[in-house]
KOLLUMRO-813544 format. One record per residue: residue number from 1; residue in three letters; x, y, z of N, C-alpha, C, O, CB in turn. Coordinates in steps of 0.001 Angstrom, whole numbers, padded with zeros to 6 digits. Last residue first. Glycine has a CB too. Layout:
<atoms>
<atom NUM,"ALA",<X,Y,Z>,<X,Y,Z>,<X,Y,Z>,<X,Y,Z>,<X,Y,Z>>
...
</atoms>
This chain:
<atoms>
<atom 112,"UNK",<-090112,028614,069133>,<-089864,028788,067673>,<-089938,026886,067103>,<-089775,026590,065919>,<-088008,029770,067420>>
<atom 111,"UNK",<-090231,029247,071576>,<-091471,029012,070895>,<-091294,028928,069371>,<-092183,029140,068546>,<-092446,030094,071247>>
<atom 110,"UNK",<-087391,028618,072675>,<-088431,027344,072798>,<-089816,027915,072139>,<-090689,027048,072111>,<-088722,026810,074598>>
<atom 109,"UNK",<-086628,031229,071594>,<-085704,029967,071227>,<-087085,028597,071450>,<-087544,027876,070565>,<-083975,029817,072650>>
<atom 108,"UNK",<-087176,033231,073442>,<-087823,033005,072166>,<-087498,031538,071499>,<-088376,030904,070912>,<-087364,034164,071206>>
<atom 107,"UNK",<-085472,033835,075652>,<-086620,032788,075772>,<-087501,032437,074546>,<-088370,031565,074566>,<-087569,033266,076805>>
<atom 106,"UNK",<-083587,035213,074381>,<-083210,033879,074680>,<-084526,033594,074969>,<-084827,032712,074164>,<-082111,033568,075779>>
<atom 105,"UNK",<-083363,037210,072267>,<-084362,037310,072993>,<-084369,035403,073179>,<-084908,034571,072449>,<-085743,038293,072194>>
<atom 104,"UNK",<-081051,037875,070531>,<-081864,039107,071469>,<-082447,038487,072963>,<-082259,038850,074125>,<-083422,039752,070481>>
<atom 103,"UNK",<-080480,036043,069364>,<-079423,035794,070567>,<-080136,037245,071497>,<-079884,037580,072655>,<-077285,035941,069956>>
<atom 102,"UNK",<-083040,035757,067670>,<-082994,034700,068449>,<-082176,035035,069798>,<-082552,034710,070924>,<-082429,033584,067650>>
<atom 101,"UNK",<-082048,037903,065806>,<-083527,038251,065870>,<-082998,037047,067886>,<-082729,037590,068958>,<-085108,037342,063884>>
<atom 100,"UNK",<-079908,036177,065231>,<-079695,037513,065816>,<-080502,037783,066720>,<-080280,037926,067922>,<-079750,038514,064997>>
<atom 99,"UNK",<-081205,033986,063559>,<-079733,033700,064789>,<-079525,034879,065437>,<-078827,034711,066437>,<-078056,033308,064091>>
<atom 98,"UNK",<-081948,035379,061308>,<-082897,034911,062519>,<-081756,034185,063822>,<-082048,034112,065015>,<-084210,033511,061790>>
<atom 97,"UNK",<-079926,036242,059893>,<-080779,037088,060591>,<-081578,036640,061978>,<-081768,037155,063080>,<-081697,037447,059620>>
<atom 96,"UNK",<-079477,033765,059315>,<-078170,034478,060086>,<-078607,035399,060589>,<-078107,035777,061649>,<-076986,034963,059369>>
<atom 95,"UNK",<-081292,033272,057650>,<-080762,032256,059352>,<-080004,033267,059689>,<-080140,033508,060888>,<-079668,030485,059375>>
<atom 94,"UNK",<-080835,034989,055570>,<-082018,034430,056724>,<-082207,033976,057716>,<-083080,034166,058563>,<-082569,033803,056591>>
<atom 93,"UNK",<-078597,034265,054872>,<-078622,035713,054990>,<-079964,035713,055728>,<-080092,036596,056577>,<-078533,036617,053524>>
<atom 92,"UNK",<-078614,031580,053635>,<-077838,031765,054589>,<-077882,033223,055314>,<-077203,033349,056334>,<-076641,031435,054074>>
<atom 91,"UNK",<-080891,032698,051963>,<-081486,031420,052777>,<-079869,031685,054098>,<-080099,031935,055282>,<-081588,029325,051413>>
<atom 90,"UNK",<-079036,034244,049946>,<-080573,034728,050773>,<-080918,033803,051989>,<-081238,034371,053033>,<-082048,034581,049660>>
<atom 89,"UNK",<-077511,032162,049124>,<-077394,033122,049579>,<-078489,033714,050623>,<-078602,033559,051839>,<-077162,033709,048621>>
<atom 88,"UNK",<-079698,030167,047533>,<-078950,029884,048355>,<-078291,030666,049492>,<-078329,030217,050637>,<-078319,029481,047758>>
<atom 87,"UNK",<-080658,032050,045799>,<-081326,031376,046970>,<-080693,031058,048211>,<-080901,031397,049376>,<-081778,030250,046593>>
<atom 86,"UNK",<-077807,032307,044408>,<-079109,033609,045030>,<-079817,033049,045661>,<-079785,033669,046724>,<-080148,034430,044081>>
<atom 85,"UNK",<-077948,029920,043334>,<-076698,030286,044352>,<-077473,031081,045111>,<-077840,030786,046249>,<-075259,031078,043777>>
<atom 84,"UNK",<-079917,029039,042030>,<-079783,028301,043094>,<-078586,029056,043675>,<-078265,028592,044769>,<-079637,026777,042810>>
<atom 83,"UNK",<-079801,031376,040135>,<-081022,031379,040974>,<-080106,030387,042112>,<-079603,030992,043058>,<-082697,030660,040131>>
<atom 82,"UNK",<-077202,030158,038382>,<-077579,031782,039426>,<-078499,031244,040482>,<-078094,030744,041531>,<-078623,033323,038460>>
<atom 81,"UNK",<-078429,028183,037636>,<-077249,027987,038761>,<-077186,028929,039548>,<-077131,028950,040777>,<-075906,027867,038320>>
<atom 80,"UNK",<-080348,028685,036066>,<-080769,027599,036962>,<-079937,027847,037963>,<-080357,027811,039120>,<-080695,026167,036465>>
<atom 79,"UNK",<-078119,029966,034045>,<-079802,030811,034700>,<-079824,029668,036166>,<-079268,030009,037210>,<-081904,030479,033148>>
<atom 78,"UNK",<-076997,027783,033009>,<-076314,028824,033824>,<-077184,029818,034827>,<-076953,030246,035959>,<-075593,029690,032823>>
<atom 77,"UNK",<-078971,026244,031911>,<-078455,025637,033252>,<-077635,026576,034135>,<-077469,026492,035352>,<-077559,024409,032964>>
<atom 76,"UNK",<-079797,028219,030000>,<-081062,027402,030675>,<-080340,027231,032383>,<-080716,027673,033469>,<-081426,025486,029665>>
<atom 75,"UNK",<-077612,027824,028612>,<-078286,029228,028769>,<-079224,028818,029999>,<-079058,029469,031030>,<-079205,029851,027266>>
<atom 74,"UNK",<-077594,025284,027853>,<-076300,025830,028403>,<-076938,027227,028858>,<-076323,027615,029851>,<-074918,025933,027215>>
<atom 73,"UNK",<-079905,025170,025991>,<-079659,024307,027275>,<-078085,024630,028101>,<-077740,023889,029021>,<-079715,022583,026720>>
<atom 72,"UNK",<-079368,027117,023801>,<-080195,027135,025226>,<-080095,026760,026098>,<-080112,027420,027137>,<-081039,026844,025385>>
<atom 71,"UNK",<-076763,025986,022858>,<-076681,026725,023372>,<-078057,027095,024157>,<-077834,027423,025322>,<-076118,027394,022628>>
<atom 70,"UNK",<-075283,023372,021449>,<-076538,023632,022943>,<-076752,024823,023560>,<-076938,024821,024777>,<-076193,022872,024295>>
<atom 69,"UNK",<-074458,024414,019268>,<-075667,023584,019055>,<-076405,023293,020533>,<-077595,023072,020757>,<-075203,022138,018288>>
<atom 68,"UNK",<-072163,025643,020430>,<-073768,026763,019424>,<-074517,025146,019072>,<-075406,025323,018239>,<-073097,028165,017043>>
<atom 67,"UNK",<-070935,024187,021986>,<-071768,025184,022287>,<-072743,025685,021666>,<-073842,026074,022061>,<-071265,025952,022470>>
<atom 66,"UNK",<-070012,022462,020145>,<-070376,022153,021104>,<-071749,023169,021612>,<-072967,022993,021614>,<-069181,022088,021836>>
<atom 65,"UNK",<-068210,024277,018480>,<-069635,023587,017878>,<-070816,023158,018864>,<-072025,023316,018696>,<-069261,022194,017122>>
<atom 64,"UNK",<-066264,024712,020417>,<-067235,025605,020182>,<-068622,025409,018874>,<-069563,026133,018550>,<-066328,026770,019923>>
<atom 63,"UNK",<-065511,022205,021100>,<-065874,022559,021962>,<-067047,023978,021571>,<-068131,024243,022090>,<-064653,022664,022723>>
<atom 62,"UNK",<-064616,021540,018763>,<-065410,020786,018736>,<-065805,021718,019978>,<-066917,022139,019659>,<-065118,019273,018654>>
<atom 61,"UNK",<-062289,024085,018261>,<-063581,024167,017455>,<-065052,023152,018159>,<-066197,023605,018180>,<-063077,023542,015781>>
<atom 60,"UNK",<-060766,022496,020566>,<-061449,024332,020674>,<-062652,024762,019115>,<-063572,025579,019104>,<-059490,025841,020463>>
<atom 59,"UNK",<-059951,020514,019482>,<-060111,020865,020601>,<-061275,021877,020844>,<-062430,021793,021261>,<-058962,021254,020961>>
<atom 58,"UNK",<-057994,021589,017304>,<-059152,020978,016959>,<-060389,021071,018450>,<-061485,021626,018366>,<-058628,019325,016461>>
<atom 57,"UNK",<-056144,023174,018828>,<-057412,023893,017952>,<-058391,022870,017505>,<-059560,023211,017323>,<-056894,024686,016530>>
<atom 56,"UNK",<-055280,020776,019681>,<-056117,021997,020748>,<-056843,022682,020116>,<-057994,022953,020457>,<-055323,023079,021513>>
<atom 55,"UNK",<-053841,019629,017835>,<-055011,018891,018805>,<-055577,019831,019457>,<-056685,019506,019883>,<-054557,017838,019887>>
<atom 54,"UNK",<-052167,021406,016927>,<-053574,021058,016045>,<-054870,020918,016746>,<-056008,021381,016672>,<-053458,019697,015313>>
<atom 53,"UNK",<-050803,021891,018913>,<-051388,023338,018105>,<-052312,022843,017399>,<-053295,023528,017116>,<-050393,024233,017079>>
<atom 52,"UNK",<-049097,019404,018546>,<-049634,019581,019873>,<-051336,020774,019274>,<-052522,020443,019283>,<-048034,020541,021149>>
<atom 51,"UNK",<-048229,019493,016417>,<-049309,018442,016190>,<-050140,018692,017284>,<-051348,018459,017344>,<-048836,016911,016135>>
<atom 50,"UNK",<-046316,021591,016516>,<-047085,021656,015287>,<-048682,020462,015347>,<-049724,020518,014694>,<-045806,021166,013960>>
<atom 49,"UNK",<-044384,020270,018728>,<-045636,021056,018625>,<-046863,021397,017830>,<-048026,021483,018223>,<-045339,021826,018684>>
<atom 48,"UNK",<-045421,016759,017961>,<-044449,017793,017956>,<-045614,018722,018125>,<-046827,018592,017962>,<-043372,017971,016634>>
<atom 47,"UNK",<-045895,013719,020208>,<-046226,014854,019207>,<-045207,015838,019728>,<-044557,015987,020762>,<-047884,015461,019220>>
<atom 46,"UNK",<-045044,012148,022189>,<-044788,011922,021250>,<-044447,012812,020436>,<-043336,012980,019933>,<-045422,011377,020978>>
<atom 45,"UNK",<-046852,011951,024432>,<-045538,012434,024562>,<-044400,012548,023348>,<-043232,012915,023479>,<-045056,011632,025525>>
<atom 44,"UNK",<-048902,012035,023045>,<-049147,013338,023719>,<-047387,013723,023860>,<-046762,014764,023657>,<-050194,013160,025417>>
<atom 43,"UNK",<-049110,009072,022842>,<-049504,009857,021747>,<-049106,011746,021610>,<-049046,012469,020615>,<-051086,009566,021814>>
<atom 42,"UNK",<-049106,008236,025716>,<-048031,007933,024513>,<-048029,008733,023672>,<-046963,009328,023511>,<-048130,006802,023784>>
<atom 41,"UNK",<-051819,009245,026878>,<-050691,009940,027368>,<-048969,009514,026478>,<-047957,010211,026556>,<-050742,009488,029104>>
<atom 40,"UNK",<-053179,007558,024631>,<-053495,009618,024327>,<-051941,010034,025097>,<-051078,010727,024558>,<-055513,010696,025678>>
<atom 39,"UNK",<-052917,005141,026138>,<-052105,005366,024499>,<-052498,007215,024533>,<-051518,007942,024375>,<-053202,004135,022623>>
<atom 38,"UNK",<-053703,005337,028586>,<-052695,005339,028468>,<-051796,005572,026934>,<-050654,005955,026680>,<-052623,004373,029095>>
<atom 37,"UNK",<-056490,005902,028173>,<-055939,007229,028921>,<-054167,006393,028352>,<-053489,007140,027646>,<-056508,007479,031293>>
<atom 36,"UNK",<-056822,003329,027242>,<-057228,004543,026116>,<-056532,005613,026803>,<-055897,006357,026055>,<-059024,004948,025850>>
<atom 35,"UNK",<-056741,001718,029208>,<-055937,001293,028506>,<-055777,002653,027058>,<-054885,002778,026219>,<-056481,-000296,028214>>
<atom 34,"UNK",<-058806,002923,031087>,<-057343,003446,031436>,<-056100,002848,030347>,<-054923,003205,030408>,<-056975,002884,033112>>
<atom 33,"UNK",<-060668,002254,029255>,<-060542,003482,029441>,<-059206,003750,030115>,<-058527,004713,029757>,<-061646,003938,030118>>
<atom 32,"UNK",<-060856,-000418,029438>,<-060343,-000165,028122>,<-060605,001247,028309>,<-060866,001692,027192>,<-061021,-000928,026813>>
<atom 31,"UNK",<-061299,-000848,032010>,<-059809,-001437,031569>,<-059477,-000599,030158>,<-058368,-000214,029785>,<-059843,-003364,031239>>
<atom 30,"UNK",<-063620,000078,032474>,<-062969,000341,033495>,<-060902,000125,032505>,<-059853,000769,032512>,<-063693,-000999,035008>>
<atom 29,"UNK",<-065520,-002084,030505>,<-065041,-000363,030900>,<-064090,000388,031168>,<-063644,001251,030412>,<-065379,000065,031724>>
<atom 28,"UNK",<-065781,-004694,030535>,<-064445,-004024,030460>,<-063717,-002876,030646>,<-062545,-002536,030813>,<-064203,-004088,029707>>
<atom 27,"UNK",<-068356,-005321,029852>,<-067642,-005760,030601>,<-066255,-005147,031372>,<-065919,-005219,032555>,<-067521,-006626,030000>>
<atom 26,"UNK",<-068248,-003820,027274>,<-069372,-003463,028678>,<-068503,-004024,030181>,<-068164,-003391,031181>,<-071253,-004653,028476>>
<atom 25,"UNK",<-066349,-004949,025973>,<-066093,-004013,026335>,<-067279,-003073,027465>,<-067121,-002062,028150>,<-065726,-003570,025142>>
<atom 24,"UNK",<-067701,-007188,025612>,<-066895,-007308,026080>,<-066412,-006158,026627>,<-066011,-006232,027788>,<-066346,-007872,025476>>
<atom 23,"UNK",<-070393,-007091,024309>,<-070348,-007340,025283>,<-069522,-007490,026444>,<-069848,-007734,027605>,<-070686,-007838,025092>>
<atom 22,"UNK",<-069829,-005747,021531>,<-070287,-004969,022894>,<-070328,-005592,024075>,<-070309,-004852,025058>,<-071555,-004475,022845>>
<atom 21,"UNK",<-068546,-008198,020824>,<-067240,-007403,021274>,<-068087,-006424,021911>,<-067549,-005940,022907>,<-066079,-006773,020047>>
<atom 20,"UNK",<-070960,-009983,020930>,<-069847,-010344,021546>,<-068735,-009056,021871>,<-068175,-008944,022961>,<-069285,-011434,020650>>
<atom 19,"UNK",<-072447,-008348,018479>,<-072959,-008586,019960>,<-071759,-009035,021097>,<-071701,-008371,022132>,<-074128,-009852,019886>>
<atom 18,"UNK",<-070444,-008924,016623>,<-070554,-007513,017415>,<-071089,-007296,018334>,<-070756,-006423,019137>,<-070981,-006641,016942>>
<atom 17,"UNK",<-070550,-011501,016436>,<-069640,-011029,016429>,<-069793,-009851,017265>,<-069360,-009765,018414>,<-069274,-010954,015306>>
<atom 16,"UNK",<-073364,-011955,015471>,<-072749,-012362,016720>,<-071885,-011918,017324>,<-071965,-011771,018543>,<-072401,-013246,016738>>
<atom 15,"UNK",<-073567,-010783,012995>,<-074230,-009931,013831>,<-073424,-010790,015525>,<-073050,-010118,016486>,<-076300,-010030,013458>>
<atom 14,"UNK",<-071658,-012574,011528>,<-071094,-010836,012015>,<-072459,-010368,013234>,<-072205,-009672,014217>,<-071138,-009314,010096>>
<atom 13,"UNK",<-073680,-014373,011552>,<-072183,-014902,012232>,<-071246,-013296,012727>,<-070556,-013006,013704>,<-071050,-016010,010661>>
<atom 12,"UNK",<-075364,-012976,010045>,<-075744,-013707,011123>,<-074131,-013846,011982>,<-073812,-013249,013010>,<-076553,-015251,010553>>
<atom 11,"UNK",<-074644,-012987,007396>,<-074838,-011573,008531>,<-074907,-012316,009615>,<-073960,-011950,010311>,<-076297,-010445,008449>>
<atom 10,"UNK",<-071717,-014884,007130>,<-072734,-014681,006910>,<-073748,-013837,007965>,<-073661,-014001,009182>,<-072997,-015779,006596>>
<atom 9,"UNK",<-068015,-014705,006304>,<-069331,-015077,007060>,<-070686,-014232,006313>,<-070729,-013389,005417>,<-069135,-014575,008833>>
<atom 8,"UNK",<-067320,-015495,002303>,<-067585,-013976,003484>,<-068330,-014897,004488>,<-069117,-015739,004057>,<-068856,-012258,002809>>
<atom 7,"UNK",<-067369,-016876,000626>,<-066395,-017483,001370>,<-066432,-016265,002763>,<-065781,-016234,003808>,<-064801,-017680,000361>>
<atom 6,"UNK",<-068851,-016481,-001750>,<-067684,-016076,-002362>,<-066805,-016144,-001089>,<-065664,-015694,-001195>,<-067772,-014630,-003145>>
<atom 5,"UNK",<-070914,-017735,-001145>,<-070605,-018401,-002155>,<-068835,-017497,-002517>,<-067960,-017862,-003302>,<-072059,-018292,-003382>>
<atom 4,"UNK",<-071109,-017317,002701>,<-072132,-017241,001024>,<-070776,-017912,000028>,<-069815,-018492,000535>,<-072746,-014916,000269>>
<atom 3,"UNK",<-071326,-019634,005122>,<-070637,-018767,004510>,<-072126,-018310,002972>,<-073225,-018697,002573>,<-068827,-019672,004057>>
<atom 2,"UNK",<-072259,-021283,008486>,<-072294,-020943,006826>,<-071586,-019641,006410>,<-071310,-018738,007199>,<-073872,-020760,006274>>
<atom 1,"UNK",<-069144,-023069,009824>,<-069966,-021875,009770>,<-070498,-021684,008367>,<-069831,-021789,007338>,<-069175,-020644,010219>>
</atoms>
């Protein structure tokens, strides 16, 4: 492999490199996420409280950075959700009307 003069690969040989380990872990998803769920559940059984109290407050800041940097788009999707429930609602509160309007008047059923 070329090298430079003081014995380091050369960008080229690192750029391979990293193409290779994204390629592995694309590959791998599945393995190196239950291999990651399994060291957090080591890590978890481990800690003392004092470490437990960290991880959550840390926890609870990223979550609330989280928020004030999306906060429209979190504003946006809660709005979006109302409406689709309230539709939603209304639309079951419509049929259910018209299922009435309908058990009145049985011959109505075939002009509908």
């Amino acid at each position: 492999m070329p090298t430079t003069a003081e014995g380091k690969p050369t960008e080229r040989k690192r750029l391979l490199k990293r193409e290779a380990r994204r390629k592995y872990y694309a590959r791998n998803l599945e393995l190196e996420r239950t291999r990651a769920r399994e060291r957090a559940r080591r890590q978890r059984l481990s800690e003392t409280v004092e470490e437990s109290e960290q991880r959550k407050e840390k926890h609870r800041q990223a979550a609330a950075r989280y928020r004030a940097k999306n906060r429209i788009a979190l504003r946006i999707a809660s709005w979006q959700r109302r409406v689709r429930i309230k539709h939603k609602l209304q639309r079951e509160k419509d049929e259910a009307e018209l299922d009435a309007l309908l058990a009145e008047y049985p011959d109505a059923e075939d002009e509908v």
